[in-house]
C-alpha positions in Angstrom: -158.5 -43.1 73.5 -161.8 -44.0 74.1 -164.4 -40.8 74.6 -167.3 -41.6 77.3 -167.6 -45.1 75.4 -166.4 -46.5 78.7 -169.4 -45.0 80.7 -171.7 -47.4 78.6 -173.5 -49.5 81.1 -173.3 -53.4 80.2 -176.5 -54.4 78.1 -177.1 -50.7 76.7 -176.4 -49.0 73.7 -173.7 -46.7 73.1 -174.4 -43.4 74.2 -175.6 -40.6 71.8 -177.7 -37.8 71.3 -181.3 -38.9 70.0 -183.3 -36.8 67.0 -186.1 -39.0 65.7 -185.7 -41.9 65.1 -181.9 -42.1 64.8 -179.2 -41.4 67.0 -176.2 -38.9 67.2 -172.7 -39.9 68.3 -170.2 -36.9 68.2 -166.6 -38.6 66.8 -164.5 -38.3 70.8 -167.3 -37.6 72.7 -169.5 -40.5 72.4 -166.9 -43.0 70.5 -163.2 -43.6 70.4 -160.1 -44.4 68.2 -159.7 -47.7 67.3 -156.3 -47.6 65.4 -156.3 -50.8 63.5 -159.6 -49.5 61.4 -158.3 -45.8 61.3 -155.3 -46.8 59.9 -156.6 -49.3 57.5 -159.7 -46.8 56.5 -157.4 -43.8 55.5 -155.8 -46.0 52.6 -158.4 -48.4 52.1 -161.3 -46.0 51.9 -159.9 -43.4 50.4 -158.4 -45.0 47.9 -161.6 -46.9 46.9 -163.1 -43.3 46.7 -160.7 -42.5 44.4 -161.7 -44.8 41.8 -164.5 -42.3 41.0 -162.3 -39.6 39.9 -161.9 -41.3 36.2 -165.3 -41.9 35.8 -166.2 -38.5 36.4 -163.7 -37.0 34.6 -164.7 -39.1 31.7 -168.5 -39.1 31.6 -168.9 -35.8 32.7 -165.9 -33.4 32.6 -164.8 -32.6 35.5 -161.4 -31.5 36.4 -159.3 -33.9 38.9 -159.6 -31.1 41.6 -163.6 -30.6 41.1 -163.5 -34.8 41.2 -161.7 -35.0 44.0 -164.5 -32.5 46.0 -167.3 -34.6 44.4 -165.6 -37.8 46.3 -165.6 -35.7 49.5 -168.5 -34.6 49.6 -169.9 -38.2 48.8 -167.4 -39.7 51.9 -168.7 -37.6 54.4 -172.2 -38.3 53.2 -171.6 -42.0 53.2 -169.8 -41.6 56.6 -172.7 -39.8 58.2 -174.6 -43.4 58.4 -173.4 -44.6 61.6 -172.3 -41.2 62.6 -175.1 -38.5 62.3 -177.7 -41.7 61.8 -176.7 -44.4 64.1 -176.8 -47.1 61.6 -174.6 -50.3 62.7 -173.4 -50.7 59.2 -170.0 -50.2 57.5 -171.7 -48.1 54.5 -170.8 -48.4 50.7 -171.9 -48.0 47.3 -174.4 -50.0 45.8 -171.6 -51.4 44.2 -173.4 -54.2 41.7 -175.7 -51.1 40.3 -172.7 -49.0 39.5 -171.4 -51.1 36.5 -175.0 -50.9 35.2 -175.5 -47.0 35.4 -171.9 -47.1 33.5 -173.1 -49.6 30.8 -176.5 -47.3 30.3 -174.0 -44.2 29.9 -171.7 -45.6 28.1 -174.5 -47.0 25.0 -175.5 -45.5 22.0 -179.3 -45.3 23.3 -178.2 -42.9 26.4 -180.0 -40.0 25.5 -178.0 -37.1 26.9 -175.1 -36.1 25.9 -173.6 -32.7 27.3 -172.3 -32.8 30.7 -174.8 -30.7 32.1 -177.6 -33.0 30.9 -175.9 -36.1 32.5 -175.7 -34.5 35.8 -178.8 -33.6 35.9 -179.6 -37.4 35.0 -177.4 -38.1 37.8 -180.0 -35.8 39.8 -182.9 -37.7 38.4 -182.0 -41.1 39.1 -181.2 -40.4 42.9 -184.0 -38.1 44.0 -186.1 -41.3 42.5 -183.9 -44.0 44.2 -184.7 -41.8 47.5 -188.3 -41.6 46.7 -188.8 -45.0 46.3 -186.7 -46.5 49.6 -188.7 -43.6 51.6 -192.0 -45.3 50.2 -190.9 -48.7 50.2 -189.4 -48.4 54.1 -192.3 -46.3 55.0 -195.0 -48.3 54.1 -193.3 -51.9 54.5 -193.6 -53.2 51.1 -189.8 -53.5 50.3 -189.8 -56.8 51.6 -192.9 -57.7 50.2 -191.6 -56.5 46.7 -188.9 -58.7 47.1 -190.7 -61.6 47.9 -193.2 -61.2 44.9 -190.2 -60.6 42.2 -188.8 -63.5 40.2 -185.6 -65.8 41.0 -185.1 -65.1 37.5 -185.8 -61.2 37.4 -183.2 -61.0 40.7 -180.5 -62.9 39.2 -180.8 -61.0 35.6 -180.3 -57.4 37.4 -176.9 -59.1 39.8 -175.8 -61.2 36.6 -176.1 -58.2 34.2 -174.3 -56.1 37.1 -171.7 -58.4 36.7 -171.6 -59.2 32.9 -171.6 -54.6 32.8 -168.7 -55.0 35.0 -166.2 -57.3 33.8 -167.1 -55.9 30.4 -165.7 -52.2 31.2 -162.5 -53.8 32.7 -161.5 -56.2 29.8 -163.2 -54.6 26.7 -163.0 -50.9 27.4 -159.3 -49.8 26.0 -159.9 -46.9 28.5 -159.0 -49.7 31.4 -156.5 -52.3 30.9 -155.1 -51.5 27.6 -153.6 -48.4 29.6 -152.1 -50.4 32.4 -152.3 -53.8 31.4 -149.5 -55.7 33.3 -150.2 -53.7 36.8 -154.0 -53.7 36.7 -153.7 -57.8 35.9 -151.5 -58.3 39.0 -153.3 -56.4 41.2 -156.7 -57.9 40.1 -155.0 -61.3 40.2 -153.9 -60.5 43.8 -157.3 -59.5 44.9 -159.2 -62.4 43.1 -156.5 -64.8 44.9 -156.9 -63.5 48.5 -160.6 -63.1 48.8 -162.0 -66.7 46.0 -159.4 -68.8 46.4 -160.2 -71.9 48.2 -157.1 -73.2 48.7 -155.9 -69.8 50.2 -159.3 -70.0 52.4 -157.9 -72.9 54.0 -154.5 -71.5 54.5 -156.0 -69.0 55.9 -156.7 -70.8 59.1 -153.3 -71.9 59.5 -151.3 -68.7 58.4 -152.3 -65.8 60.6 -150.5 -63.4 58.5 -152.0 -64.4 55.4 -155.5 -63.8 56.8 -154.6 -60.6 57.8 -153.2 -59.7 54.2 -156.8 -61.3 53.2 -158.4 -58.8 55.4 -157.2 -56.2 54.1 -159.7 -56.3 51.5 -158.3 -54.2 47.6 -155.5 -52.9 49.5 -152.8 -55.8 48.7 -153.9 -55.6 45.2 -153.6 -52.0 45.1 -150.0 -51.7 46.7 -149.2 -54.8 44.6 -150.1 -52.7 41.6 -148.7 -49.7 42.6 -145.5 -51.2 42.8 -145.2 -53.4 39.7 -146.6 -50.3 37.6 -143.5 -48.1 37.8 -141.3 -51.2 36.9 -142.8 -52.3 33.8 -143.5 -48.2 33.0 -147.3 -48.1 33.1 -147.8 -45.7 36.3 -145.2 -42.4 36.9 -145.5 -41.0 40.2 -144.9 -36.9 40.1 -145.7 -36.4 43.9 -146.8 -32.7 45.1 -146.4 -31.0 48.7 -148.8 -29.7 50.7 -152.2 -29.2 51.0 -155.1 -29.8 48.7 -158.3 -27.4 48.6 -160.9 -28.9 47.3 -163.4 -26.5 45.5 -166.4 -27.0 46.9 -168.3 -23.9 46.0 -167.1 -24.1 42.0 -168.6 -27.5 42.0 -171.9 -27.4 43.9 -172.4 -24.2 41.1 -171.6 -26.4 38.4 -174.2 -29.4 39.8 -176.5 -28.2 41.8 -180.0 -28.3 40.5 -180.2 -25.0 42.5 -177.9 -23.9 39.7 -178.0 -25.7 36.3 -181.4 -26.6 36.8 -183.8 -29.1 37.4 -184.1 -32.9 35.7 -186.7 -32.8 32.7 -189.4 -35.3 33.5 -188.0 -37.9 31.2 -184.8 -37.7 33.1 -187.0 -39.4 35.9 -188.7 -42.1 34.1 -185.3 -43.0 32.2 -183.7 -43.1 35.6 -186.6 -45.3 37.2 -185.4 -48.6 36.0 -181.9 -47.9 37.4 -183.7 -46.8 40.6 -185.6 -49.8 40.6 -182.6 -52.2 40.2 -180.9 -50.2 42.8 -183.3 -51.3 45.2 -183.4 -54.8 44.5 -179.4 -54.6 45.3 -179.5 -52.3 48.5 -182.0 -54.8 49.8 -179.7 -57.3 49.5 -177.2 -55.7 51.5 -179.2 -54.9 54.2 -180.4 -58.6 54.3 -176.6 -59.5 54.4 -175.7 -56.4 57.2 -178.0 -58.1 59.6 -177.3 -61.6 59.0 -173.6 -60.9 59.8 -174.3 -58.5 63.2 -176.8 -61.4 64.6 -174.3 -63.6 64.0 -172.0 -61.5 66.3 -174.1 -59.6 68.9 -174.5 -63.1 71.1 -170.6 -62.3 71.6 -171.1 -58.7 72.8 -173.8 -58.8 75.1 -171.9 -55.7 76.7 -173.4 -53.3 73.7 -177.3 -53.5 72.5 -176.9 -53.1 69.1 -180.4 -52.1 67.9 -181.0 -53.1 63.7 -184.1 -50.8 62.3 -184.9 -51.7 59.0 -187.0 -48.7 58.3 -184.6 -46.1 59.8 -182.4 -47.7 57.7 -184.8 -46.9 54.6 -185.0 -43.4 56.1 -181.5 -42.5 56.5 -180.6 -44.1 52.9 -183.4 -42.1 51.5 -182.0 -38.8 53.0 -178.2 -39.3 52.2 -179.0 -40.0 48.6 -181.6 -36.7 48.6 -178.7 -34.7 49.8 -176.1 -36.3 47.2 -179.0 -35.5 44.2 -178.8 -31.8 45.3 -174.7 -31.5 45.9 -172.8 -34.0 44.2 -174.5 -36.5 42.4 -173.7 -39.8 40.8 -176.2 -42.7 41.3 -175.4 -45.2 43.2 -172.7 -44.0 45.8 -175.2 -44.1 48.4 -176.0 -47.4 49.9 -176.2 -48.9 53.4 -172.7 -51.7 53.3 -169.5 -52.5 52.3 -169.6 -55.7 53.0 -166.0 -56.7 53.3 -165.3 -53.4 55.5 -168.0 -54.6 57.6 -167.0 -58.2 58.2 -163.9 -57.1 59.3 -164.9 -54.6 61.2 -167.9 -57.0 63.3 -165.0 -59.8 63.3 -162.9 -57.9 66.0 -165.7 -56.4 67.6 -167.1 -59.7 68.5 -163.8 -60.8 70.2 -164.9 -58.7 72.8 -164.8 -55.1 74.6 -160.9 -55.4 75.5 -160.5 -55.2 71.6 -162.6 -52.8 70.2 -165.1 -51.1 73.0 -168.1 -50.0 70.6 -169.1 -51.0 67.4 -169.7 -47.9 66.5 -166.2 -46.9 67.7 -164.5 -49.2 64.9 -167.2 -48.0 62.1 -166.6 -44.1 63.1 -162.9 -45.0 62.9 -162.4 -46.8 59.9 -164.5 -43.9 58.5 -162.0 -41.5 60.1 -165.2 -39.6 61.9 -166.7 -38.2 58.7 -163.8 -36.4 57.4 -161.8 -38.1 54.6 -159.0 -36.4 55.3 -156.6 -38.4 52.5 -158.3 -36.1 50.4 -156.9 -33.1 51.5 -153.3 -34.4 52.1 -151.5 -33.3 48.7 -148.9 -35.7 48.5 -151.5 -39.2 49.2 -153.7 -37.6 47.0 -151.2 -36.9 43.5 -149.2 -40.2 45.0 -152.4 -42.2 44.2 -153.6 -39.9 41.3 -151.5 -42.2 38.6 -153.5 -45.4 40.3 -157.2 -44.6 39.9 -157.7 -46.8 36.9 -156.1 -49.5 38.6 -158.5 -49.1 42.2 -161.7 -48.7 39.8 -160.4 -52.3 38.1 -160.0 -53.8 41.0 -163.4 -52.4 42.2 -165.4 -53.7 38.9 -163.7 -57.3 38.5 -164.6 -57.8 42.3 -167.9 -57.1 41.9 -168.4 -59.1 38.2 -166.9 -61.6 39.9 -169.1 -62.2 43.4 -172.2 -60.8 41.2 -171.4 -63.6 39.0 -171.9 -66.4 41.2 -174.0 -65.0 43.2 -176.4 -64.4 40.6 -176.4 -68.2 39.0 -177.0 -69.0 43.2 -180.1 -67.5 43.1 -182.1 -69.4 40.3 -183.6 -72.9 41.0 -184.3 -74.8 37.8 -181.8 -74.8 34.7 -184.5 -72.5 33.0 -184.6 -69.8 35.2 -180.6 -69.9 34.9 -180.8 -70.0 31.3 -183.1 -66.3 31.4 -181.1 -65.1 34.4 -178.5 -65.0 31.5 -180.5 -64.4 28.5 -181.8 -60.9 31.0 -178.4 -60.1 32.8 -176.9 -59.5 28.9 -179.8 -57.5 27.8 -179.3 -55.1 30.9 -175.5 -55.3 29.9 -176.0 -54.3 26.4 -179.3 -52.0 25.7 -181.1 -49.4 28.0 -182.4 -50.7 31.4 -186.2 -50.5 29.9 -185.7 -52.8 27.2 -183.0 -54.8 29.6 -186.1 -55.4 32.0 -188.9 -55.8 29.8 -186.2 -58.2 28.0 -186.0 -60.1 31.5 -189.7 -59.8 32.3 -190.8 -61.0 29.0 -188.4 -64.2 29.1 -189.7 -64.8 32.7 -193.1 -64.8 32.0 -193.1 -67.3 28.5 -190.3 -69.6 29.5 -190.7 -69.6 33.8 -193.7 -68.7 33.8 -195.9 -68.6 37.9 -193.4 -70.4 40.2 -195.0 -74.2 41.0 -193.6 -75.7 44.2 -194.5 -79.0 43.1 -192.7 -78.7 39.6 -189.9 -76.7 40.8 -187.4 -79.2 40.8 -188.1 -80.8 37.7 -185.8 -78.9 35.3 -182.6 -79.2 37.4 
């Protein structure tokens, strides 16, 4: 089924409805199914969602059922990128920032300790992440903060990302203690299909082994979900039906509306966070563009127009909106980049395999409506794997934050305070973890010298 996607003239973009500067496309009416990413998206997305529910349930006690309409709320918002905002980017989380807002919750130094004041934390931190990407896209200085900032200050915030990450998985008893031989496999799985090098190059000579490759957590995850019940760690008690989220018990137990707004040291405790954040979303979109101009000289068929600041401006809304209903810093970013390398691979074979871009995005995002979550059986059949998916989550992203953190310095000096920086973020509060970093930088890098650069290697 493809919608009026077909009455797209050669050389134009896709049809939708314009409001400012973004653009509308109603799910059948101006974009079709494409049912290799709908299928894959139910599972794969909704799944990944899921690995959410423990660490709401954990930091701020919620019940499975109010997660679960925290996770849907966030989906649809996420969803509403290419959707409601026309962006041509298979959105995520800013997945490296997450381990860090867990590592800064999870320390003795974390100031706030009742639910109600972590929420509104929560609050805090994305009303100033939104703040700050309206300013910085509004006035055009992201890029120019990016350029000023330090090889060594960049690599610290990805390396302690990933140091944060790998920390929770292997360290936390909450994690792999509880499912130790299926969260190993599935993790080992994962690492295998998307690092290995040898399997990169088997890749190109075993179709189906690319396509399992592909696939991006989901072979880890079924891997895991069937080793668990042999060895005992995961007992599936399936449920029929339908699930009803509740939606208006939870926006009364979040919403500043309700519990109140963030005190003002909410906000400055959340600015480093913020700040970080930034340095990582700009990343992705860097990475989002790099991989469409790689591919639009394939599909001269569809104009694909890339906007950097409507990109700022829809990123700055979604997270807004997720501060007032549902929030949890940083589940509002602009990729995910596997999702959308997939999805731009097959697009750029041409229109006979997927007619629209935004056609494969809309559809791996099943048009807005996470509708896994609502199916009772999918949802209590994967209930007993969340640990595993947020594993798998934070040992991928420890382990590409890793190297591509120690890619980013020049000399052996800057690695040695990209380190020295990604540990403090890891281990104190992200104020001391960037004056740690900033400190380091300025004694032991100190102004980058072209001429000298190459000296320390």
């Amino acid at each position: 089924m493809r919608g009026l996607s077909q009455a797209r003239i050669d050389g134009e973009e896709q049809p939708g409805w314009k409001w400012g500067p973004f653009t509308l496309r109603v799910p059948f009416l101006h974009t079709g199914i494409e049912w290799p990413e709908l299928l894959q998206g139910m599972i794969v997305a909704g799944a990944t969602g899921l690995a959410l529910v423990p660490l709401l349930m954990i930091h701020f006690e919620f019940t499975f059922e109010q997660s679960l309409a925290i996770v849907f709320i966030q989906s649809m918002l996420i969803s509403s990128a290419p959707i409601i905002f026309g962006e041509p980017y298979a959105p995520g989380w800013i997945t490296p920032a997450l381990p860090l807002v867990l590592a800064y919750m999870g320390n003795s130094e974390f100031p706030y300790t009742t639910p109600e004041e972590k929420i509104q934390f929560m609050t805090a931190t994305s009303l100033t992440f939104a703040l700050l990407v309206l300013v910085l896209g509004l006035t055009g200085l992201g890029g120019k903060f990016l350029e000023w900032l330090p090889d060594s200050l960049k690599g610290g915030i990805i390396m302690g990302a990933a140091i944060a990450a790998l920390y929770k998985v292997f360290l936390d008893p909450a994690h792999v203690e509880a499912q130790p031989v299926s969260t190993i496999t599935a993790v080992a799985l994962c690492l295998i299909l998307t690092f290995s090098l040898p399997v990169q190059k088997l890749k190109a000579k075993w179709k189906l082994l690319a396509v399992l490759a592909g696939l991006g957590l989901l072979p880890g995850f079924l891997a895991g979900a069937l080793v668990g019940p042999l060895v005992g760690e995961v007992q599936y008690d399936i449920e029929w039906g339908l699930a009803i989220p509740p939606f208006v018990e939870v926006i009364e137990k979040v919403s500043p509306f309700s519990i109140g707004w963030p005190e003002w040291s909410m906000f400055v405790n959340g600015f480093p966070l913020a700040l970080m954040g930034y340095v990582i979303l700009f990343g992705d979109l860097v990475t989002g563009m790099e991989v469409l101009k790689g591919a639009v000289a394939k599909r001269p068929d569809e104009k694909i127009v890339i906007d950097v600041n409507r990109s700022h401006h829809s990123i700055a809304i979604r997270n807004a909106l997720m501060a007032l209903f549902a929030p949890f810093f940083p589940t509002q970013g602009c990729l995910w980049t596997g999702v959308h390398v997939i999805i731009v691979q097959r697009w750029q074979e041409g229109r006979n395999k997927m007619d629209s871009l935004y056609s494969g995005i809309a559809s791996y995002y099943v048009f807005g409506v996470p509708l896994l979550y609502l199916v009772l059986p999918l949802v209590t059949g994967l209930k007993p794997l969340m640990g595993i998916a947020l594993s798998l989550t934070l040992v991928l992203t420890g382990f590409a934050c890793s190297y591509v953190a120690m890619g980013i310095p020049k000399t052996q000096i800057e690695r040695g305070v990209v380190i020295l920086t990604g540990v403090a973020l890891a281990v104190f509060s992200p104020w001391i973890g960037m004056t740690v970093g900033v400190i380091a930088t300025i004694l032991l890098v100190g102004p980058t010298n072209p001429d000298t650069e190459g000296q320390a290697n």
